[in-house]
Steps between C-alpha positions, in 0.01 A plus 500: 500500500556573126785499246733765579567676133820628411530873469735670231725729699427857421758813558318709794378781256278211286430339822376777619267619196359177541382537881374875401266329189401217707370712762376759248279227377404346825353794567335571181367162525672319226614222718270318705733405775868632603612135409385511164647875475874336627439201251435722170788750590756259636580620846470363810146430647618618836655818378216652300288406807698672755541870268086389442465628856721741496861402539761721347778391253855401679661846310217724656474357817858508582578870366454686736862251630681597164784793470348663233129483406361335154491843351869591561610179387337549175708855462794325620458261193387754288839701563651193425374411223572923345865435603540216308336712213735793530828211519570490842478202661400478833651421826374345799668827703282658259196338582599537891552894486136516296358296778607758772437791285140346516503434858650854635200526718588608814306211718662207230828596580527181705439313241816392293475241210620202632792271332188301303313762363640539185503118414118490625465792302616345171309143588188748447643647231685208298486687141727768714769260553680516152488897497763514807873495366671220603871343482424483152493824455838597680652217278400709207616806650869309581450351082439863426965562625650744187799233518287216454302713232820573317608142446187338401500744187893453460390133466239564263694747267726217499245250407353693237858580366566146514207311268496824328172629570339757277433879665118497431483202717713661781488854732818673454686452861803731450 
């Protein structure tokens, strides 16, 4: 048996470009063999030979399982992605009500999105995982107290009072 070469690990979206050019030049003829196709692409011999005839990616083959199809989750993100825009941050009870508004077909109703969903959801979806709020943000909203407010610019009248700092470098606080 040969050297094993190392492969560069790929996210699934380059990984899967590669597997659609390989075969789109396997069949074109640009490759002479499905080894040499694997080799020049960097994937997995065994891979490219099993979609060669005629296996189906693990997303398409197992969606017809999923809650939601690849088409609603793009909306879902979508949505997402046009509440952030508009300043709302979202909420996974957001994202959970959006879900069932998608699935309010009468013969889904048995289906409820299980306790994992949402983090399997976001492991697809990692650039989504910033854009929900967070404890940060309620520690903002608890910095954000008109008491607390009120005596951090107390403080700083008195600190500009103090080294006797000029009004054009200063707002006026009173």
């Amino acid at each position: 048996m040969g050297r094993v070469k190392p492969r560069k690990l790929k996210s699934e979206d380059q990984r899967e470009s590669s597997i659609a050019q390989a075969l789109k030049g396997l069949q074109s003829g640009c490759y002479p063999s499905i080894r040499k196709a694997a080799d020049i692409n960097g994937i997995s011999y065994s891979t490219l030979q099993r979609r060669f005839h005629g296996r189906q990616d693990r997303v398409a083959a197992h969606e017809a399982q999923q809650l939601v199809t690849a088409a609603e989750e793009r909306a879902i993100v979508r949505w997402i992605y046009r509440l952030e825009l508009a300043g709302f941050p979202p909420r996974i009870e957001h994202v959970r009500e959006a879900v069932m508004i998608l699935r309010d077909n009468p013969e889904d109703l048995d289906k409820v999105i299980g306790k994992n969903w949402i983090t399997r959801f976001l492991n697809r979806h990692p650039d989504l995982v910033a854009k929900f709020s967070s404890a940060f943000d309620k520690k903002r909203i608890k910095a954000s107290d008109p008491k607390i407010l009120i005596d951090h610019f107390r403080k700083l009248g008195g600190v500009i009072r103090k080294f006797d700092i000029p009004e054009d470098m200063w707002f006026n606080i009173d």
